[in-house]
Structures are given as C-alpha cells and as structure tokens.
mmCIF file of the C-alpha atoms, coordinates in Angstrom:
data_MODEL
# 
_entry.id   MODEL 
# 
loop_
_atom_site.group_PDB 
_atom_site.id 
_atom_site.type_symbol 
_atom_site.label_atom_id 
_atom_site.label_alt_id 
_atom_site.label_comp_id 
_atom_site.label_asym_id 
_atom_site.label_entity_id 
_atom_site.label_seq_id 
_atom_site.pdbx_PDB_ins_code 
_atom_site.Cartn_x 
_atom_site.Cartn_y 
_atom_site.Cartn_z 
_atom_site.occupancy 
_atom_site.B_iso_or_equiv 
_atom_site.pdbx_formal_charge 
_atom_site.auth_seq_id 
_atom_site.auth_comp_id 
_atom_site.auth_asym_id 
_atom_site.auth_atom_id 
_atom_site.pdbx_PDB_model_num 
ATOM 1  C CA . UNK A 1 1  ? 81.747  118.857 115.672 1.00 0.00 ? 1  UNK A CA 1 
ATOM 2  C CA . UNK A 1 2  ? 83.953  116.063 117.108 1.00 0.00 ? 2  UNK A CA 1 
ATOM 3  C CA . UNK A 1 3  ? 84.701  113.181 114.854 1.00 0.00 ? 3  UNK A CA 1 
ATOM 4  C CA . UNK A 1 4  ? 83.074  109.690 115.102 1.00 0.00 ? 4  UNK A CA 1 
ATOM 5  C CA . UNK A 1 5  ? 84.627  106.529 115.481 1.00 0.00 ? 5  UNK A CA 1 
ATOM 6  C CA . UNK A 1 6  ? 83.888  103.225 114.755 1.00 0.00 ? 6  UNK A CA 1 
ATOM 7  C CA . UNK A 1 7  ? 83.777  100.619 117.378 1.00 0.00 ? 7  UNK A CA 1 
ATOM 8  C CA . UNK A 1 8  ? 86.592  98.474  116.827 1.00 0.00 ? 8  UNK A CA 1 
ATOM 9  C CA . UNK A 1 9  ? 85.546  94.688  117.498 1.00 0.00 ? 9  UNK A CA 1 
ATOM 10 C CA . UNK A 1 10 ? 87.696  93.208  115.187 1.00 0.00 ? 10 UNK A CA 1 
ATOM 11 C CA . UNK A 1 11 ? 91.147  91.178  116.440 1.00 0.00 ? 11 UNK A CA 1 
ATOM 12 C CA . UNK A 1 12 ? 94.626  90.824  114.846 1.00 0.00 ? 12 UNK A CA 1 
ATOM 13 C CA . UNK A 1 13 ? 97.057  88.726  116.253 1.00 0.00 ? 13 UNK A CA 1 
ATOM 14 C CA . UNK A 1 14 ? 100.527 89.984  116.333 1.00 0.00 ? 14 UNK A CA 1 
ATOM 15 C CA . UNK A 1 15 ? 103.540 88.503  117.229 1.00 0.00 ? 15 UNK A CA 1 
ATOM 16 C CA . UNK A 1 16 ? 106.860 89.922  118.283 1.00 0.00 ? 16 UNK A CA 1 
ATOM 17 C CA . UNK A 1 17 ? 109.800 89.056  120.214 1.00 0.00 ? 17 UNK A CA 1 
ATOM 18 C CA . UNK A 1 18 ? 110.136 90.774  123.668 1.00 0.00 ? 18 UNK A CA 1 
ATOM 19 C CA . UNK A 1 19 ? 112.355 93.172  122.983 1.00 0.00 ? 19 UNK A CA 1 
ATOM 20 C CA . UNK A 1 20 ? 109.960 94.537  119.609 1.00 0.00 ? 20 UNK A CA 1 
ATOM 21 C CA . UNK A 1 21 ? 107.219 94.746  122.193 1.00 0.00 ? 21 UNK A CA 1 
ATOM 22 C CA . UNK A 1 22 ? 108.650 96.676  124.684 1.00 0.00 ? 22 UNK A CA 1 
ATOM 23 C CA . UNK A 1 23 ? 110.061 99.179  122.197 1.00 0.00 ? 23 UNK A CA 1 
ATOM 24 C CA . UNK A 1 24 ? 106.278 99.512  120.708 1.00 0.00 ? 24 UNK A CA 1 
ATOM 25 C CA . UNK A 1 25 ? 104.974 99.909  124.515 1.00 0.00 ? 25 UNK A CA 1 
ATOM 26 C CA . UNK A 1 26 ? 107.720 102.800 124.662 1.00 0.00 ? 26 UNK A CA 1 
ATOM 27 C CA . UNK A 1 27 ? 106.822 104.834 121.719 1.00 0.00 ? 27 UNK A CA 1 
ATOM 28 C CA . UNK A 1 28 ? 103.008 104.391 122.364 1.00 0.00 ? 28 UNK A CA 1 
ATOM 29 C CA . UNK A 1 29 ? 103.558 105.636 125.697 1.00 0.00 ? 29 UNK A CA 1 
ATOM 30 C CA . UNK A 1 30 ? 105.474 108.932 124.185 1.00 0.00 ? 30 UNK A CA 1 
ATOM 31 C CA . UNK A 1 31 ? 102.951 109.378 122.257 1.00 0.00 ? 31 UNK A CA 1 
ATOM 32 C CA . UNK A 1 32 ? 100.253 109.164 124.684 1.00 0.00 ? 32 UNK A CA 1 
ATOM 33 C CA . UNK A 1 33 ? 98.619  106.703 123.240 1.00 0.00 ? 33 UNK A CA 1 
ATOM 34 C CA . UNK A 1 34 ? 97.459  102.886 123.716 1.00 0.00 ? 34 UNK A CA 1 
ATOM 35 C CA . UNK A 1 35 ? 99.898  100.640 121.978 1.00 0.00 ? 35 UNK A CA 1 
ATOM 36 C CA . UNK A 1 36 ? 96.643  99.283  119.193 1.00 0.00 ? 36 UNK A CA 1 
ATOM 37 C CA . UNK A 1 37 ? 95.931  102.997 118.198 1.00 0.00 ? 37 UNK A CA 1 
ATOM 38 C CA . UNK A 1 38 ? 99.974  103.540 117.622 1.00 0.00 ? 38 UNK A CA 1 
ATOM 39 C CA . UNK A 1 39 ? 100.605 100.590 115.736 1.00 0.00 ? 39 UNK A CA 1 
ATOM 40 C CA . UNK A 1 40 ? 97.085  101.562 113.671 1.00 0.00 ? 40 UNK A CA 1 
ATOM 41 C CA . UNK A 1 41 ? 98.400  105.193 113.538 1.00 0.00 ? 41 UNK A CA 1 
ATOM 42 C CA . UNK A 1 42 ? 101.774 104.024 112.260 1.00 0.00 ? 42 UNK A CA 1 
ATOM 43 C CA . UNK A 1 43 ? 100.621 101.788 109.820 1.00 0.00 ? 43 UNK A CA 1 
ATOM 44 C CA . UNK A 1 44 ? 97.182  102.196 108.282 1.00 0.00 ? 44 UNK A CA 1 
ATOM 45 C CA . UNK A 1 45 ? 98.303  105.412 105.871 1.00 0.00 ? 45 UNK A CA 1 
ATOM 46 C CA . UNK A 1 46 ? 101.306 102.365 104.239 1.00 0.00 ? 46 UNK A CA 1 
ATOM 47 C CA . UNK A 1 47 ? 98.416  100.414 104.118 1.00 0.00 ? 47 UNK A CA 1 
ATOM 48 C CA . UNK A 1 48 ? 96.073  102.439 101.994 1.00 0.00 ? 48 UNK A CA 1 
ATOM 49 C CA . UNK A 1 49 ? 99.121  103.384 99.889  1.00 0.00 ? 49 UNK A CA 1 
ATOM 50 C CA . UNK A 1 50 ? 99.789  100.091 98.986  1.00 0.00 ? 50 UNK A CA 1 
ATOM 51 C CA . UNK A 1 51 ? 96.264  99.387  97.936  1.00 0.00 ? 51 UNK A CA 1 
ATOM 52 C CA . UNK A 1 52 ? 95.670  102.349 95.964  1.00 0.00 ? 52 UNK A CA 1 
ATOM 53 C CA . UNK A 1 53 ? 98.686  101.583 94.444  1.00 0.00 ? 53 UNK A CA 1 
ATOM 54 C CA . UNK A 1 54 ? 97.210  98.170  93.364  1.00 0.00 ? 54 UNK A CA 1 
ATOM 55 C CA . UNK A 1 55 ? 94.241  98.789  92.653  1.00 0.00 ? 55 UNK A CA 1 
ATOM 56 C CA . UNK A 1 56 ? 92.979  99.964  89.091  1.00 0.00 ? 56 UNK A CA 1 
ATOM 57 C CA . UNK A 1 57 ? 92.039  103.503 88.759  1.00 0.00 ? 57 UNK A CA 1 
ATOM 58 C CA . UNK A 1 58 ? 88.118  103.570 87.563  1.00 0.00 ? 58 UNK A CA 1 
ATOM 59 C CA . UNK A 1 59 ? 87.451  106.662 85.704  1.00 0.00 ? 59 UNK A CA 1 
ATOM 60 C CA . UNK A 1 60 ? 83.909  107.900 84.882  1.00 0.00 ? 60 UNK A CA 1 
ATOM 61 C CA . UNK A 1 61 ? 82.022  107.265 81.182  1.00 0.00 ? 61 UNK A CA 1 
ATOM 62 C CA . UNK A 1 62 ? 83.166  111.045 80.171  1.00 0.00 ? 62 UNK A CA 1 
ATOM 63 C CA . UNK A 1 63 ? 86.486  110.892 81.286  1.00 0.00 ? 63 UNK A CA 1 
ATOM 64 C CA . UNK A 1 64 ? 87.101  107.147 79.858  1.00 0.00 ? 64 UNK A CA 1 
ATOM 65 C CA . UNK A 1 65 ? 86.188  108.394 76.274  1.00 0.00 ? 65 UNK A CA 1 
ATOM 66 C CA . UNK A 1 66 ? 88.366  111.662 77.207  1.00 0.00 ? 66 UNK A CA 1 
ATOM 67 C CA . UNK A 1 67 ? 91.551  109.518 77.194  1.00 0.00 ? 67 UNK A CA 1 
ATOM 68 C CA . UNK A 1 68 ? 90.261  107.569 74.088  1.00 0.00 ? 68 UNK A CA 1 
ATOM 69 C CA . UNK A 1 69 ? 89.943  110.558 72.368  1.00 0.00 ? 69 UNK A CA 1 
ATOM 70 C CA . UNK A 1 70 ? 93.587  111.594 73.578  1.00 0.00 ? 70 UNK A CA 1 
ATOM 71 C CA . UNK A 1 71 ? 94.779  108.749 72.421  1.00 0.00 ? 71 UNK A CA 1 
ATOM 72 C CA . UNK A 1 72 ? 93.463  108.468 68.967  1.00 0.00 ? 72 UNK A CA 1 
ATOM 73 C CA . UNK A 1 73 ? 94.394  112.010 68.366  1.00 0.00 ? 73 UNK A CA 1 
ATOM 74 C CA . UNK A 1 74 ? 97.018  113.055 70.642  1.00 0.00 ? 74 UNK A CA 1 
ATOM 75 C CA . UNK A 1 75 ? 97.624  116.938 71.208  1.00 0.00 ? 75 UNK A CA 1 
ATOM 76 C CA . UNK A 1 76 ? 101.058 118.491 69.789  1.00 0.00 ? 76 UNK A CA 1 
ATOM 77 C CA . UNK A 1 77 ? 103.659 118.314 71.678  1.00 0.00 ? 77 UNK A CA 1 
ATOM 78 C CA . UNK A 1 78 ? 104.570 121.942 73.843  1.00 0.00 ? 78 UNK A CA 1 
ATOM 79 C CA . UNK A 1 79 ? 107.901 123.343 73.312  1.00 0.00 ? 79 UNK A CA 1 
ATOM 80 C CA . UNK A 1 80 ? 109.347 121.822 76.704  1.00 0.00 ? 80 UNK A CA 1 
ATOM 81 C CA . UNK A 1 81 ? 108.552 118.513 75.680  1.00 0.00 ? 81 UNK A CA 1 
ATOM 82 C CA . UNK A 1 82 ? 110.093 119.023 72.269  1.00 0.00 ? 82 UNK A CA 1 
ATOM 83 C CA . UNK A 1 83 ? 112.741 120.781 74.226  1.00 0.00 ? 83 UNK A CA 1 
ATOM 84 C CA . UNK A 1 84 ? 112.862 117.955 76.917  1.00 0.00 ? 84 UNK A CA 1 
ATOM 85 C CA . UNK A 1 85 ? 112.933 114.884 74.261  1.00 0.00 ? 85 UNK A CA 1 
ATOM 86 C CA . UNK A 1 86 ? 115.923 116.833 72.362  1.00 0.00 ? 86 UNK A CA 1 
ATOM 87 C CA . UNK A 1 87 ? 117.936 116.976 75.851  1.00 0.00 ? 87 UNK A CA 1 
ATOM 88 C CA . UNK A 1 88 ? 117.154 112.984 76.146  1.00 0.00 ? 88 UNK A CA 1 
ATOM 89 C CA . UNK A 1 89 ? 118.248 112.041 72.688  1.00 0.00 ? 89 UNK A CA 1 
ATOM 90 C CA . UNK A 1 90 ? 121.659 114.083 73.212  1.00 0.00 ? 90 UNK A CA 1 
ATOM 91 C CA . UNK A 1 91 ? 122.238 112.438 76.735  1.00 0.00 ? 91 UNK A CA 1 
ATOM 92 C CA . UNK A 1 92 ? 121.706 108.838 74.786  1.00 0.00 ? 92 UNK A CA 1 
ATOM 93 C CA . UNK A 1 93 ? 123.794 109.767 72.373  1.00 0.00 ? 93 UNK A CA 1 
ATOM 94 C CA . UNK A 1 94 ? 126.939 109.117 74.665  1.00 0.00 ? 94 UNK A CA 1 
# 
C-alpha cells in the first residue's frame, strides 16, 4: 500500500547567497528530486533529533514508580561494574 502524504501548504522563507543556491539546485537535481523535498530530506531527521533531545522523556504510571523503586533500593552492582569502577579508580589514581 503506497504511503500518504500530507499536502504541504505551509511556507518557509529561506535565504542564501547565489552561490549556496545553486549548489542546493545541484544536489537536488542528483538526487532527482525538487530542491523543497531535498532540503526537507536533508534536514528534518537533525530536526527531530534535536527535539527529542530537548524534550523530557514521559514515562508511563508503572514505569515512573519502576525507577522510584530503583532508586530507593538500587540492585547490586554485577561483577563488570565492580570490575569497571576498580579500572576507573586505578586510572585516577595517576
């Protein structure tokens, strides 16, 4: 089943010199593509990065009180940790 898009009515203005522009006409035309879906293609995956990155993390009722139980009474720590934190403390030594 082919995927749906949405109509795109909305309108950014961008400005470049001439030389940016023709380089972005280039590569679109590589691609095959109209220069709006390469810039859109190029940049909307940075985009959701960035705000996942800043936005908070919501976790669900069960899984909030999992990490308060975690943290009131915190597991033991494996042998690689213990191993790992003993490799640290010799490195900070010097």
């Amino acid at each position: 089943m082919p995927k749906t898009r949405a109509a795109r009515g909305e309108r950014i203005e961008l400005r470049t010199t001439k030389e940016e522009k023709r380089l972005l006409a280039s590569a679109a035309a590589y691609e095959q593509v109209d220069l709006t879906g390469f810039i859109l293609r190029s940049v909307m995956p940075v985009a959701r990065e960035v705000v996942s990155q800043a936005e908070p993390t919501k976790l669900s009722r069960r899984d909030s009180l999992r990490v308060l139980e975690l943290l009131e009474h915190p597991p033991a720590p494996t042998s690689a940790l213990v191993a790992a934190a003993r490799r640290r403390a010799a490195r900070a030594e010097y």
